[in-house]
Legacy VTK file of the C-alpha trace (Angstrom):
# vtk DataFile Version 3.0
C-alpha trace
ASCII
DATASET POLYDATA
POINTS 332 float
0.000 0.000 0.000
1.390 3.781 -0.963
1.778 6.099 1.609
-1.000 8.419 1.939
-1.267 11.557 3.553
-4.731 13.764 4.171
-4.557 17.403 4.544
-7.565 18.843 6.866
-8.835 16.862 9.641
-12.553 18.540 9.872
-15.145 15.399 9.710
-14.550 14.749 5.439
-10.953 14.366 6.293
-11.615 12.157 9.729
-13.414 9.806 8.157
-11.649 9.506 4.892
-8.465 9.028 7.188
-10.957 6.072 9.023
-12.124 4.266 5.829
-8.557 4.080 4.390
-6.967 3.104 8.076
-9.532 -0.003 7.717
-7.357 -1.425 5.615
-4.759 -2.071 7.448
-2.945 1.055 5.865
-1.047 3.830 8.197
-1.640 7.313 7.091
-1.202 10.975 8.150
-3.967 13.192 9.192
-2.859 16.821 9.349
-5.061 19.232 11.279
-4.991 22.801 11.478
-6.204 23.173 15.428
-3.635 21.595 17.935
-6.846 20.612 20.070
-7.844 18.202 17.228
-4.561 16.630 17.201
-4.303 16.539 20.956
-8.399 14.849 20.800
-6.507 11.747 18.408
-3.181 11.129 19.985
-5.138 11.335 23.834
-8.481 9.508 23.054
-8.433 8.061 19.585
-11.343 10.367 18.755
-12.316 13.917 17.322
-14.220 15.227 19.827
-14.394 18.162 17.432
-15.164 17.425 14.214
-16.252 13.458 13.894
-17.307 12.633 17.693
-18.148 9.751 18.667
-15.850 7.495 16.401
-12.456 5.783 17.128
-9.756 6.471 14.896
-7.861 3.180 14.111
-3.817 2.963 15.884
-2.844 3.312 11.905
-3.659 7.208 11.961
-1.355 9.770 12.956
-2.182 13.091 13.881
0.321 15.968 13.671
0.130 19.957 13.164
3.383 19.911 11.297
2.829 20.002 7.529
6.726 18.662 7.354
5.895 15.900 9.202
2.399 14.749 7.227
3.651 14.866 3.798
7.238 13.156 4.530
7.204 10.032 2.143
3.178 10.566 0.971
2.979 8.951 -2.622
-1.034 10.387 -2.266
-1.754 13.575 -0.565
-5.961 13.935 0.178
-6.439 17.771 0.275
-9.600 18.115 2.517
-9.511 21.798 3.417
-12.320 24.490 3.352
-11.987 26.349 0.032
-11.169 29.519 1.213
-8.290 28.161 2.552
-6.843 26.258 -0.145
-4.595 28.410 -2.018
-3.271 29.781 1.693
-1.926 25.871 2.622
-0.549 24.610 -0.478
2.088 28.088 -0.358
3.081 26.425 3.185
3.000 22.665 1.509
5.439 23.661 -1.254
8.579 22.661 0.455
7.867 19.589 1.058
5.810 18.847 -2.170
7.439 16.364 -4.623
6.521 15.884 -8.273
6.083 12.128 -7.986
2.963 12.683 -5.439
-0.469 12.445 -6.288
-3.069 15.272 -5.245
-6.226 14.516 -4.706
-8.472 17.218 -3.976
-11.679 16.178 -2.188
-12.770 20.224 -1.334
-16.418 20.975 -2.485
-16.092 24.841 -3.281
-14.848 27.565 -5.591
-13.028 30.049 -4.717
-14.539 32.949 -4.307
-12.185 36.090 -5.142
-10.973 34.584 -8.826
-13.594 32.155 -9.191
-11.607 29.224 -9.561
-12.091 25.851 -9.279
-9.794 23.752 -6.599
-7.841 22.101 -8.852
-7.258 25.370 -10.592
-6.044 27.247 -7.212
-3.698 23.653 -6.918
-2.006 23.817 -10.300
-1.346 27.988 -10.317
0.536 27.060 -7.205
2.250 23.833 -7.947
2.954 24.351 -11.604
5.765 27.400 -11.363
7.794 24.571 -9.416
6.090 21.095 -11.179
3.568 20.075 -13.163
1.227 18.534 -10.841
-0.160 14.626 -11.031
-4.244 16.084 -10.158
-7.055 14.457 -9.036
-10.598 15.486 -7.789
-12.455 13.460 -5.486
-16.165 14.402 -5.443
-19.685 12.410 -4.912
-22.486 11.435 -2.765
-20.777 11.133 1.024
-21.811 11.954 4.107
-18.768 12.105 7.061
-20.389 10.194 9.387
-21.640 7.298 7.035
-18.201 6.940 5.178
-16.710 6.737 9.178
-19.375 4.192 9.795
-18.339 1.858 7.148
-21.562 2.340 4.977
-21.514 1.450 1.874
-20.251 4.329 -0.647
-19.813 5.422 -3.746
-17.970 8.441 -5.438
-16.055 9.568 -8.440
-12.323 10.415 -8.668
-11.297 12.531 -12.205
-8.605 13.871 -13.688
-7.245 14.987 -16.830
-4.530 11.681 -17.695
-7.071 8.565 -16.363
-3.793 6.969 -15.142
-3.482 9.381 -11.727
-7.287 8.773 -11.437
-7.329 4.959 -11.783
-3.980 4.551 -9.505
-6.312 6.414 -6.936
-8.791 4.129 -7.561
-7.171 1.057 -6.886
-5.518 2.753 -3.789
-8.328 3.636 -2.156
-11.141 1.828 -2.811
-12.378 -1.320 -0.118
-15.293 -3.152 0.336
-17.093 -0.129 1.700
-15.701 2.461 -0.111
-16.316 2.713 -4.083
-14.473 4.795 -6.692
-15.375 4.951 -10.233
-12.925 6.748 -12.549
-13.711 10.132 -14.932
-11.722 12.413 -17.099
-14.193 15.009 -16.435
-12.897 17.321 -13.976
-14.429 20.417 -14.408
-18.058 18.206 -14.559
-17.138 16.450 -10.839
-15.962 19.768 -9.441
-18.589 21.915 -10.470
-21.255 19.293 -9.556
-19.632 19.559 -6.012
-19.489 23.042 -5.563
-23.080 23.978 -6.998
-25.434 21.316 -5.241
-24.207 22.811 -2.191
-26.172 26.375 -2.915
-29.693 23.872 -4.419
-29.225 22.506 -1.095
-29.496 25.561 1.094
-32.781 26.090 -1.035
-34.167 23.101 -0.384
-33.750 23.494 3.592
-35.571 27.163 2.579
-38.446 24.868 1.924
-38.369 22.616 4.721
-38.303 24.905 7.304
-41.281 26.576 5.699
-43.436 23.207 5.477
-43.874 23.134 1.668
-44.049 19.423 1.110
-42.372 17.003 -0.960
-43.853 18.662 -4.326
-41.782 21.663 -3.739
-38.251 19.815 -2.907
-39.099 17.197 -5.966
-39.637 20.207 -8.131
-36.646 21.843 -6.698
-34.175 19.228 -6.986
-35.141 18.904 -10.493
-34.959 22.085 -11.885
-31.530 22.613 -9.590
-29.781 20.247 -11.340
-30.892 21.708 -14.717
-29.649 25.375 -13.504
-26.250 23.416 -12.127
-26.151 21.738 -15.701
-26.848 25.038 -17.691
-23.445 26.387 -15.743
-21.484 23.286 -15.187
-21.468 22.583 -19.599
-21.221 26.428 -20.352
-17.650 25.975 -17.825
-16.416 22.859 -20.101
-18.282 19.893 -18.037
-19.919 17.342 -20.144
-23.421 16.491 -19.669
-23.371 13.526 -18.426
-21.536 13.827 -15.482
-24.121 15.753 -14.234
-26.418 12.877 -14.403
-24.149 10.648 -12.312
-22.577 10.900 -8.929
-20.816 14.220 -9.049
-23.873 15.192 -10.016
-27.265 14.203 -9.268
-26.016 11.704 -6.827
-24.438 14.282 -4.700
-27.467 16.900 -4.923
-30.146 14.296 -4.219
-28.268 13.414 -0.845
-27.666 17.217 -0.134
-30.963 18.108 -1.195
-32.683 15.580 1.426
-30.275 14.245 4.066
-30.809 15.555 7.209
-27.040 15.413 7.888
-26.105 18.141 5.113
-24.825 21.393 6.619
-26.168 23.053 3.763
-29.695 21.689 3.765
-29.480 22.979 7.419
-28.394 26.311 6.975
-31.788 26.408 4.711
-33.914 24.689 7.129
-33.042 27.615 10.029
-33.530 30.300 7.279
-36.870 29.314 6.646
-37.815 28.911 10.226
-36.681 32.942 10.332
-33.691 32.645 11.938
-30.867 35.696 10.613
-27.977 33.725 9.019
-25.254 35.457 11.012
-27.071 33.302 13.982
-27.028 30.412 12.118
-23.182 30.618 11.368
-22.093 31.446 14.724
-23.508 28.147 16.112
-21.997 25.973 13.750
-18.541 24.598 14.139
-18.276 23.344 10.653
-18.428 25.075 7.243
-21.192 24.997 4.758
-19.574 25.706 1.530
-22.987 26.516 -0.336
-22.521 30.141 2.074
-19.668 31.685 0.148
-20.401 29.570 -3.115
-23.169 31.119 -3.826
-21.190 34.569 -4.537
-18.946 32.975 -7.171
-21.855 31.005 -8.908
-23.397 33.999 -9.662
-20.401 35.353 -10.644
-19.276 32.773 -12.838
-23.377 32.862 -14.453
-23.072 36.302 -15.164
-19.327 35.405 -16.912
-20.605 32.797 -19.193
-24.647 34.316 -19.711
-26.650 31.726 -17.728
-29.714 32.041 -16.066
-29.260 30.391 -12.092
-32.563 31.446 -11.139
-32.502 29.606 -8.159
-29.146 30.637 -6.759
-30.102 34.339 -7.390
-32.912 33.964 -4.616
-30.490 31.882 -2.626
-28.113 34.625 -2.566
-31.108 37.398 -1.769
-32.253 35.247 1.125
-28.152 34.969 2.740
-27.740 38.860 1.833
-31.020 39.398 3.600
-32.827 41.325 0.722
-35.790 38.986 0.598
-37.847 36.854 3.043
-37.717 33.264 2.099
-41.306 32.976 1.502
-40.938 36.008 -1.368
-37.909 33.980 -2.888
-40.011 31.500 -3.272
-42.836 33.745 -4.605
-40.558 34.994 -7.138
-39.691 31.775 -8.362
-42.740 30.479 -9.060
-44.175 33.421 -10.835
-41.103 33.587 -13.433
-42.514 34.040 -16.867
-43.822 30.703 -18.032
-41.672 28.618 -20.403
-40.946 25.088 -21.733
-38.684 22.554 -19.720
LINES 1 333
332 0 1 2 3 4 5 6 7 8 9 10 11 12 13 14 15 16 17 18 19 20 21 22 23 24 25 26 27 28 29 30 31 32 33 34 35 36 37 38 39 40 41 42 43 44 45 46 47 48 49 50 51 52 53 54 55 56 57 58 59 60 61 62 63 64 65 66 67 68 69 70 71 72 73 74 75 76 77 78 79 80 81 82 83 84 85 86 87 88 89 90 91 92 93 94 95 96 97 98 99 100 101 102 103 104 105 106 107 108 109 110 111 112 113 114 115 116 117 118 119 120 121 122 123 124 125 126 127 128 129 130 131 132 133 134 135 136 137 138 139 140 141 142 143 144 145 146 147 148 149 150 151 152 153 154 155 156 157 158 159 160 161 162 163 164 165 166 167 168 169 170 171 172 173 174 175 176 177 178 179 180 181 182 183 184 185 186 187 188 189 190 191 192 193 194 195 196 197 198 199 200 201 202 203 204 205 206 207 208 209 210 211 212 213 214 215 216 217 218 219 220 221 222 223 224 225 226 227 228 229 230 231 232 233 234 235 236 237 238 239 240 241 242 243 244 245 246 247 248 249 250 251 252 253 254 255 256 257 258 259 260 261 262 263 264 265 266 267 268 269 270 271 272 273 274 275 276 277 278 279 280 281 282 283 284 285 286 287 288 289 290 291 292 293 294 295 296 297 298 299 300 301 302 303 304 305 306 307 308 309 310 311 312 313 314 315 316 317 318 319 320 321 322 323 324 325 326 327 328 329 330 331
């Protein structure tokens, strides 16, 4: 087994670092708060971010980035987006070429609207050209840490990186399929995140199962519209980077996003809502860029506009709602 190291120890990184420890492998698991890595070392367990589940002997905590990546043939990049570009300027001195990145961050970046592989290659590439994956799909923390059965999609550009990945990581509980479609898997990750927050708008307003079924669909047309017009193929939008992903966001209880939604329509202010989280929903500052990135390439995200009304606090959720179903009337 290669030596793999995983950069961000929130829950996605925990329990990727559990799954792949399962196997009998030793890894790495870098995290940014020295409480975290006190929580592992003391109690096999982080009480912060994944509570509740043992970490097998075969994980290593540390907050040295010299001391995570030393000998890593795979590096699993698990960081909050905003703070992507920020880490891998610390992780270039002890970044080889022959390492494999695998970037498992659901987000764009929201000052130059890049996507995470993007921010990864600008600052690899003016030392080496990078060996990039993305690692994207349907996959909830807790249920990966559980050792339910999985399924997601690692892409890149060359298939080789992508299927060495695959072989590498997958087990009986944890499934990758291959893709060269990168763009496809990371857009599909970064823009179910903002449908989600929508569709907790409607559950905490008690609009029924019409509304979200309705919603889901025409969110992953609006993520399709922008996802092809930035170079993704169709398809992928109608597998697990795509559809999978939002239909789990869109109606899992455990999504941060679909929470964040759920306390906006009950009326509480979002500034509330943020301060009594510990984790980050990415859909938040995603939201910004997708429209952004719309506006860039001339496509109508009808549903992320109102998304980004109700965060600014322009509109009520109730009158987003109102203004999305009394758009002019059209054809599907």
């Amino acid at each position: 087994m290669e030596r793999v190291s995983i950069i961000g120890a929130g829950s996605w990184g925990t329990a990727l670092a559990v799954s792949l420890a399962r196997q009998g492998r030793e890894l790495r698991l870098w995290a940014y708060e020295p409480e975290v890595v006190e929580s592992i070392r003391e109690q096999r367990e982080n009480k912060i971010f994944l509570p509740g589940v043992t970490l097998p002997a075969g994980v290593s905590a540390t907050n040295h980035l010299s001391e995570a990546l030393a000998d890593a043939r795979i590096v699993l990049t698990v960081m909050p987006s905003h703070f992507c570009r920020g880490l891998f300027e610390r992780m270039l001195p002890h970044l080889k070429s022959e390492m494999i990145f695998v970037s498992a961050t659901k987000g764009i970046d929201t000052e130059r609207l890049m996507r995470m592989s993007e921010i990864i290659r600008a600052a690899v590439e003016p030392h080496f050209t990078p060996r990039l994956c993305v690692l994207s799909g349907p996959s909830f923390a807790s249920e990966v840490a559980r050792g339910d059965p999985t399924a997601v999609v690692v892409a890149s550009e060359d298939l080789e990186p992508a299927r060495f990945v695959q072989k590498e990581l997958s087990s009986r509980t944890l499934r990758l399929y291959t893709s060269n479609d990168v763009v496809g898997v990371e857009m599909g990750g970064a823009l179910k995140n903002v449908i989600a927050i929508a569709a907790g708008v409607i559950e905490g307003l008690n609009l029924g199962h019409n509304a979200t079924a309705a919603l889901v669909t025409r969110g992953l047309a609006e993520m399709t519209r922008l996802a092809c017009a930035c170079g993704a193929r169709r398809e992928t939008m109608a597998g697990l980077a795509g559809i999978g992903d939002l239909a789990l966001t869109c109606t899992g209880t455990l999504s941060r996003n679909r929470t964040v939604g759920v306390e906006l329509g009950k009326g509480r202010k979002l500034a509330d809502i943020i301060s009594s989280m510990r984790t980050v929903a990415e859909g938040i500052k995603t939201t910004r860029a997708i429209l952004a990135l719309a506006a860039r390439h001339q496509v109508d995200v009808p549903i992320t506009q109102q998304v980004h009304r109700i965060l600014e606090g322009e509109v009520s959720p109730l009158e987003a709602i109102r203004v999305l179903m009394e758009r002019s009337l059209k054809e599907e």
